[in-house]
C-alpha positions in Angstrom: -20.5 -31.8 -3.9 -22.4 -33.5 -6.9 -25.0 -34.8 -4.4 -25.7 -31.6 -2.6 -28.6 -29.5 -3.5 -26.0 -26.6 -1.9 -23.8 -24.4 -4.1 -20.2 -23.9 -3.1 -18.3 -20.8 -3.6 -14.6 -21.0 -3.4 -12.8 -17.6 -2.8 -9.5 -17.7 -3.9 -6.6 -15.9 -5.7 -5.2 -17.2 -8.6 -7.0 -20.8 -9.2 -4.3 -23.2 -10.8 -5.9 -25.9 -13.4 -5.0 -28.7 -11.6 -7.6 -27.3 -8.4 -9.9 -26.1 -11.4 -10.0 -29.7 -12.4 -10.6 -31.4 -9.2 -13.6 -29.0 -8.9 -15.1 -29.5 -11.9 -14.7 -33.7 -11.7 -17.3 -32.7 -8.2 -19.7 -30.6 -9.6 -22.9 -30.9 -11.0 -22.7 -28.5 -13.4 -19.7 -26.6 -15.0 -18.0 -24.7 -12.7 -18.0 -20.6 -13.2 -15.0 -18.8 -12.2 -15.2 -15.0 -11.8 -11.9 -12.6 -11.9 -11.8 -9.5 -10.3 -11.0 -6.6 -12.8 -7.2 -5.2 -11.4 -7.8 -1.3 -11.2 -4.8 0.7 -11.4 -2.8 1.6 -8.3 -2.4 4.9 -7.2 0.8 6.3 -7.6 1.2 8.3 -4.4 4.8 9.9 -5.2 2.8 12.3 -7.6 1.6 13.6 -4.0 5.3 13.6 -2.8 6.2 16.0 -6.1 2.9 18.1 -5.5 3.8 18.6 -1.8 7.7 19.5 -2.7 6.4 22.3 -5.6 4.8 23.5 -3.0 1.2 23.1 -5.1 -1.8 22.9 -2.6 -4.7 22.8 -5.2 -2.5 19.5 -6.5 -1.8 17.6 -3.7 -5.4 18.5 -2.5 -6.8 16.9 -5.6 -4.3 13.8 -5.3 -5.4 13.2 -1.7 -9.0 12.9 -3.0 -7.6 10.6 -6.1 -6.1 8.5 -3.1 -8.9 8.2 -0.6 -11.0 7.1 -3.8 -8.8 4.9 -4.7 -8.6 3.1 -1.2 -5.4 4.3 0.3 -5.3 4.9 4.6 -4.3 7.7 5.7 -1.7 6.4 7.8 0.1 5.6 4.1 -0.8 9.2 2.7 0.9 10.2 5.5 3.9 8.6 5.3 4.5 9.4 1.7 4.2 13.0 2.6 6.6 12.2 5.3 8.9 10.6 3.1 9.0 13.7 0.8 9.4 16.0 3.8 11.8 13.8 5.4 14.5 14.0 2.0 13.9 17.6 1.6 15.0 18.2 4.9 18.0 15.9 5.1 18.6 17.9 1.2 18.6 21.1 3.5 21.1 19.7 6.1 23.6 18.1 3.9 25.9 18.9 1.0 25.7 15.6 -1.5 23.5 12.9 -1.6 26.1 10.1 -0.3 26.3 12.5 3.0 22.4 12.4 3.2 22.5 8.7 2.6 20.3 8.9 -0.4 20.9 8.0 -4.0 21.3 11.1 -6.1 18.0 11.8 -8.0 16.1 12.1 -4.9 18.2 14.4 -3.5 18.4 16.7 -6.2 14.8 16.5 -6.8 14.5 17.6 -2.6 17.8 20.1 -3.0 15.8 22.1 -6.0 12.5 21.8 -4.2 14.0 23.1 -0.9 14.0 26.9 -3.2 10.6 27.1 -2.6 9.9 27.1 1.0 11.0 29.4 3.4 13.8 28.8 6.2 12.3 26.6 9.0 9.1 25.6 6.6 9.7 22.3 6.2 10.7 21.3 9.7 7.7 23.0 10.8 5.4 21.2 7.8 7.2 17.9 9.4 6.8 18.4 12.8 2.9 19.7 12.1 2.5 16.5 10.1 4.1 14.7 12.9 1.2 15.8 15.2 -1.6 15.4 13.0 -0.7 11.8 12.4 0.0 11.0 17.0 -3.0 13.3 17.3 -5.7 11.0 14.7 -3.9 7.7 16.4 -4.8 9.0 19.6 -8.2 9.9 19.1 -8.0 14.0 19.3 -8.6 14.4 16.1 -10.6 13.0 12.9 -6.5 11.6 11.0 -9.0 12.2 7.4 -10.5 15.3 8.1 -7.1 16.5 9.9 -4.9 15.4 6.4 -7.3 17.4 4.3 -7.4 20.6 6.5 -3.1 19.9 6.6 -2.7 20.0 2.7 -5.3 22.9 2.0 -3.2 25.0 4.9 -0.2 24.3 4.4 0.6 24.3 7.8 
């Protein structure tokens, strides 16, 4: 490495000082690292809460926060499913150790279930359902198919 009139670039994770020592013993010069600033993730279950409030301008602003911020649509999705899922085991069962879930959740889906009308959510899942088979399948656009979902509500 000292002889070559190349520069080398490693690409790696975390560099540990005993590899940032065996590259500096090979270099000409004094080796540079660069760290990638760490952003902040994107907490999607503020979508989940903004979908079970039943708050469209909300969640539509969220989705936007999350495409910026990276996230596939595929996982959008399935945090909306999630929610969706819970509110409508909340709706079938009577305690959260019937549904299978611990019991914060299921509160949180039992008070959100007030709301929405009878039937809503199972038709909001089953729509959902579709617009996720439908982008994988090449019908539809899945982003432009998500955003025309939340601002519907349908």
């Amino acid at each position: 490495m000292v002889e070559s009139p190349n520069t080398f670039i490693v690409l790696e994770g975390a560099l540990l000082a005993p590899a940032k020592k065996s590259f500096a013993k090979h270099a000409s010069s004094e080796p540079q690292e660069f760290v990638a600033e760490k952003s902040a993730a994107f907490n999607t279950f503020g979508m989940a809460d903004a979908l079970a409030s039943k708050d469209r301008r909300q969640l539509w602003v969220l989705l936007q926060e999350a495409k910026q911020a990276g996230l596939a649509p595929e996982a959008i999705i399935g945090m909306l499913w999630w929610q969706l899922k819970a509110m409508r085991l909340a709706e079938v069962t009577t305690s959260a150790s019937e549904a299978g879930m611990n019991e914060f959740p299921y509160n949180k889906a039992k008070r959100a279930l007030g709301k929405f009308a009878n039937g809503e959510v199972a038709q909001l899942s089953h729509s959902l359902q579709q617009l996720y088979h439908a982008g994988h399948g090449g019908v539809r656009d899945i982003d432009l198919a998500l955003e025309q979902w939340v601002l519907s509500g349908k």
